[in-house]
N, C-alpha and C positions, 0 to 999 in steps of 0.2 A: 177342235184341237185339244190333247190331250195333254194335261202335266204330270208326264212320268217323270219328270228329272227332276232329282232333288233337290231344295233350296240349301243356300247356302249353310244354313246351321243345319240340315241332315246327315251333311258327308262326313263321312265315318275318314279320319285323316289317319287312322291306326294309335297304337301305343305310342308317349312322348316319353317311355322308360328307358328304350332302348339308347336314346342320345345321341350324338353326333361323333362316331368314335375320333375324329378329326380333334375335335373341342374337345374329351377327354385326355388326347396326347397332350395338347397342348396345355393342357391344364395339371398333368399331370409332375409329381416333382421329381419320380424318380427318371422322367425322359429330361428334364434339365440337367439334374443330374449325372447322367449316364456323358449330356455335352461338355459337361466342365473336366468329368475326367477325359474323354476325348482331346478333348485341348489341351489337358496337362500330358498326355501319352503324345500327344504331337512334338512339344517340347523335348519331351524325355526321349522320343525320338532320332531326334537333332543332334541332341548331345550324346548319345550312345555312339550313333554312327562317327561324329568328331572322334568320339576313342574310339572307336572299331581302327579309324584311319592312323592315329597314331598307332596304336597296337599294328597294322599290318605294315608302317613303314619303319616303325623295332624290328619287328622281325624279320623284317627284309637286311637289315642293314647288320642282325645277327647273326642269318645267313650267310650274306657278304663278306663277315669277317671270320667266321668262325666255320662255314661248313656245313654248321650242324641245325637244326630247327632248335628252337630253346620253348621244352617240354611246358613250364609257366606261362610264357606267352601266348602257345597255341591253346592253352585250355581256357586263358582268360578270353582268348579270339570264341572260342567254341560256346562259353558261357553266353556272350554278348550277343552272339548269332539268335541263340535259342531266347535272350532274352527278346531282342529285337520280333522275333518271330510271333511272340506272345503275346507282343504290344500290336502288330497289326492283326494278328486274331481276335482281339478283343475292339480294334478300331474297325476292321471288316464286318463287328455281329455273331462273329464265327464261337467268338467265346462268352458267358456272361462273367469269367472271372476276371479281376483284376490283377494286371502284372502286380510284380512288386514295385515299390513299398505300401504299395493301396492294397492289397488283396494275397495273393499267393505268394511264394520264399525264391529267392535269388535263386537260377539254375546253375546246378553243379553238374560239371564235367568228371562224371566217376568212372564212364565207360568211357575204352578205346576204341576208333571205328575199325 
C-alpha cells in the first residue's frame, strides 16, 4: 500500500490574503455607513411624500376654486418628485450620491415640460 496522499500539514489550503470578502463588508464602516443613511433617506422619504400629499391636495383645491393650476405649486410638486426620485436611486444602489442635505443640492424646476 502506497502513501500518496498527503498528511495533514502537507495540504497546500491556498493564500489566507485574499479573506473572506463576506467578513470584509461586514467589517467594513463605510457599508454601515451607507445603512445609517439608508435609514435616514427612508425617514426623509415619509415625510416628503406627507408634503407631496399636501402639495397635491392645494392644488387640487386651487384648481377647484380658481381654474387655473397655480405655476408655484406645480414646480414645488416637480421639485419633490425629482427629489423623491433621487432618494430611491440612492436607496436601490443605482446611485453612490447622496440626496440632499447629505450630498448633492435641492432640485430645481427651471425647465417646462
Amino acid at each position: 500500500m502506497s502513501n500518496d496522499n498527503p498528511t495533514i500539514d502537507q495540504i497546500d489550503v491556498g493564500d489566507h490574503d485574499d479573506g473572506n470578502p463576506v467578513e470584509e463588508n461586514l467589517k467594513s464602516r463605510t457599508t454601515w455607513l451607507r445603512l445609517v443613511f439608508m435609514l435616514i433617506f427612508c425617514v426623509v422619504t415619509s415625510l416628503a411624500l406627507l408634503v407631496g400629499g399636501f402639495i397635491v391636495a392645494l392644488g387640487f383645491l386651487w384648481v377647484l376654486f380658481t381654474g387655473e393650476v397655480n405655476p408655484e405649486l406645480r414646480a414645488a410638486g416637480q421639485n419633490l418628485a425629482t427629489y423623491i426620485y433621487q432618494i430611491a436611486r440612492y436607496l436601490t444602489f443605482n446611485s453612490e450620491t447622496k440626496p440632499f442635505p447629505f450630498g448633492g443640492s435641492w432640485p430645481s424646476s427651471d425647465s417646462d415640460e
